[in-house]
C-alpha positions as CSV (number, residue, x, y, z in Angstrom):
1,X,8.4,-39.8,-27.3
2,X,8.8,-35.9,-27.6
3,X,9.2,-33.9,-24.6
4,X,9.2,-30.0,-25.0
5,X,11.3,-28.0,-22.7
6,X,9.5,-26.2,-19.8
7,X,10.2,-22.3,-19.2
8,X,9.5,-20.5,-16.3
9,X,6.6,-19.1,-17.6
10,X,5.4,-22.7,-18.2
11,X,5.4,-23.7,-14.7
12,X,4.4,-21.2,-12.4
13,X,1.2,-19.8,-14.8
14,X,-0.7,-17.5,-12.8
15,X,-3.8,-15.4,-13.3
16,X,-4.0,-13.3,-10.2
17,X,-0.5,-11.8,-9.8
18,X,0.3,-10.2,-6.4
19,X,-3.6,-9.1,-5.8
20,X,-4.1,-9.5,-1.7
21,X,-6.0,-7.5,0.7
22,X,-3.3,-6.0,2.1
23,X,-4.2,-5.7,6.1
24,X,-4.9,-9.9,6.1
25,X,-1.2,-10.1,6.1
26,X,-0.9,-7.8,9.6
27,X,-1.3,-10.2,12.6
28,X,-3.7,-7.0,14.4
29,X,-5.4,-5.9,11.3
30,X,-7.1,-3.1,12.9
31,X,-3.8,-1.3,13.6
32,X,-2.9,-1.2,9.5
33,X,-2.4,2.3,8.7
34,X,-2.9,3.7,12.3
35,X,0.3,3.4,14.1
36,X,3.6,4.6,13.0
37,X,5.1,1.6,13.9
38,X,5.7,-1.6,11.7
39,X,3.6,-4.3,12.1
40,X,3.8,-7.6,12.8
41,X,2.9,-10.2,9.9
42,X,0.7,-13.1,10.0
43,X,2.6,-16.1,11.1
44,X,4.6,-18.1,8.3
45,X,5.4,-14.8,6.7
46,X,8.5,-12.9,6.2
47,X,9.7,-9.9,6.1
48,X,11.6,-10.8,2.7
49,X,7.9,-11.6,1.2
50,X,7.3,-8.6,-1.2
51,X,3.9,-8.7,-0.3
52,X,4.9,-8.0,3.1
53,X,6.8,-4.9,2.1
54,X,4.5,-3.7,0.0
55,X,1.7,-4.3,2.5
56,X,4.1,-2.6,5.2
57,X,4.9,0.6,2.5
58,X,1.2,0.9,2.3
59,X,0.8,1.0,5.9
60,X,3.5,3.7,6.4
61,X,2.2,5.9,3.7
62,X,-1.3,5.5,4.5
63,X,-0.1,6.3,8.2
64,X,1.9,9.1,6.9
65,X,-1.0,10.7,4.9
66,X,-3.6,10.6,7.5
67,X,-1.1,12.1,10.2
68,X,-0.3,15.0,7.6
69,X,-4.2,15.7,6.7
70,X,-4.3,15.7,10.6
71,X,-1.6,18.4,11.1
72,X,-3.1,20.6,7.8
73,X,-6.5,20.4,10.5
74,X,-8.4,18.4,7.7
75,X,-10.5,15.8,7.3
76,X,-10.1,13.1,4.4
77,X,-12.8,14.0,2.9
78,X,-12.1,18.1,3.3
79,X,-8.3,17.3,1.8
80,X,-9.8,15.6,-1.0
81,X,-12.2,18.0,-2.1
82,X,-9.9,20.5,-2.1
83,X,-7.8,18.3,-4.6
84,X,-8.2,20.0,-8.4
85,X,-8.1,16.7,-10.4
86,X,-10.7,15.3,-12.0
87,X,-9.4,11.1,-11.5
88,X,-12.2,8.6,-10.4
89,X,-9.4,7.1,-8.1
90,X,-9.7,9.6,-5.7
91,X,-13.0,9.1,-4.4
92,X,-13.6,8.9,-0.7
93,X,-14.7,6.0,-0.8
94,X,-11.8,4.1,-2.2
95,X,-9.4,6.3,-0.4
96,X,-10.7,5.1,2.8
97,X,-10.2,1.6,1.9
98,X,-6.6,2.3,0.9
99,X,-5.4,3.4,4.2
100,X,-7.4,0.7,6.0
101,X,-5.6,-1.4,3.7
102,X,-8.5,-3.1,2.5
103,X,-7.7,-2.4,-0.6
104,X,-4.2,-2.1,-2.4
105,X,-2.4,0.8,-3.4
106,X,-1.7,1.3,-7.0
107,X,2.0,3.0,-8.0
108,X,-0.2,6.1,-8.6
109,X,-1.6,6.1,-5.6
110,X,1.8,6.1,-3.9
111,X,2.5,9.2,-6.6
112,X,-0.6,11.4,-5.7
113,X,0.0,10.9,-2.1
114,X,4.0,11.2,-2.6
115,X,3.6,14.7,-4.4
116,X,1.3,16.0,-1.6
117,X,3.9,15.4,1.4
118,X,7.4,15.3,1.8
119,X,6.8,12.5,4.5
120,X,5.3,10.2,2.4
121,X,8.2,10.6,0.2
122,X,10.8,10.1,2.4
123,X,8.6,6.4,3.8
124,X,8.9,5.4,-0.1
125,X,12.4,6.4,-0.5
126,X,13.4,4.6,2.7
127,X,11.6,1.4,2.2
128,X,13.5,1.3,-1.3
129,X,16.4,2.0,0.4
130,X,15.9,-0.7,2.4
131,X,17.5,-4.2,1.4
């Protein structure tokens, strides 16, 4: 009898990675990415869960961005059209589902946003800061 040695990669084969809808793991999911304040995860998750953190980063940018848009005395949809980049990622549309957290941001997401206002960098630097 031959037994083959089992890696990591053996065991724990996955085909979906860390894809979640983001706001399903926020206890109120009708406060994601409308109150400056953390929120409070679903039951039997932590706050050491990276797809808690990355759901709460989201939250806080997506926070951050629409109180900024708010302070330029814009709308979404008037800051976006005033964007000068031709990317099919930053349609309404799918912006609006980002900071409902329906669905999740991507690293450029966090980068076009980031760019745009300080305060969004300074919520990514601090939740990588963060240990």
């Amino acid at each position: 009898m031959q037994s083959e040695k089992q890696t990591i990669r053996d065991r724990t084969r996955s085909t979906t990675g860390f894809a979640f809808e983001p706001r399903t793991l926020c206890a109120v999911p009708t406060v994601f990415g409308r109150s400056s304040a953390l929120f409070a995860a679903v039951d039997g998750l932590g706050g050491g869960d990276p797809r808690v953190r990355a759901a709460q980063l989201q939250h806080r940018v997506a926070n951050a961005v629409r109180e900024e848009i708010l302070a330029g005395g814009q709308s979404l949809e008037e800051h976006l059209a005033e964007v000068d980049l031709n990317l099919p990622g930053l349609s309404y549309d799918r912006m609006i589902r980002l900071l409902r957290g329906k669905t999740q941001m991507q690293l450029a997401d966090v980068l076009f946003w980031a760019d745009r206002f300080g305060r969004v960098r300074a919520v990514v630097v601090e939740e990588l800061l963060r240990s």
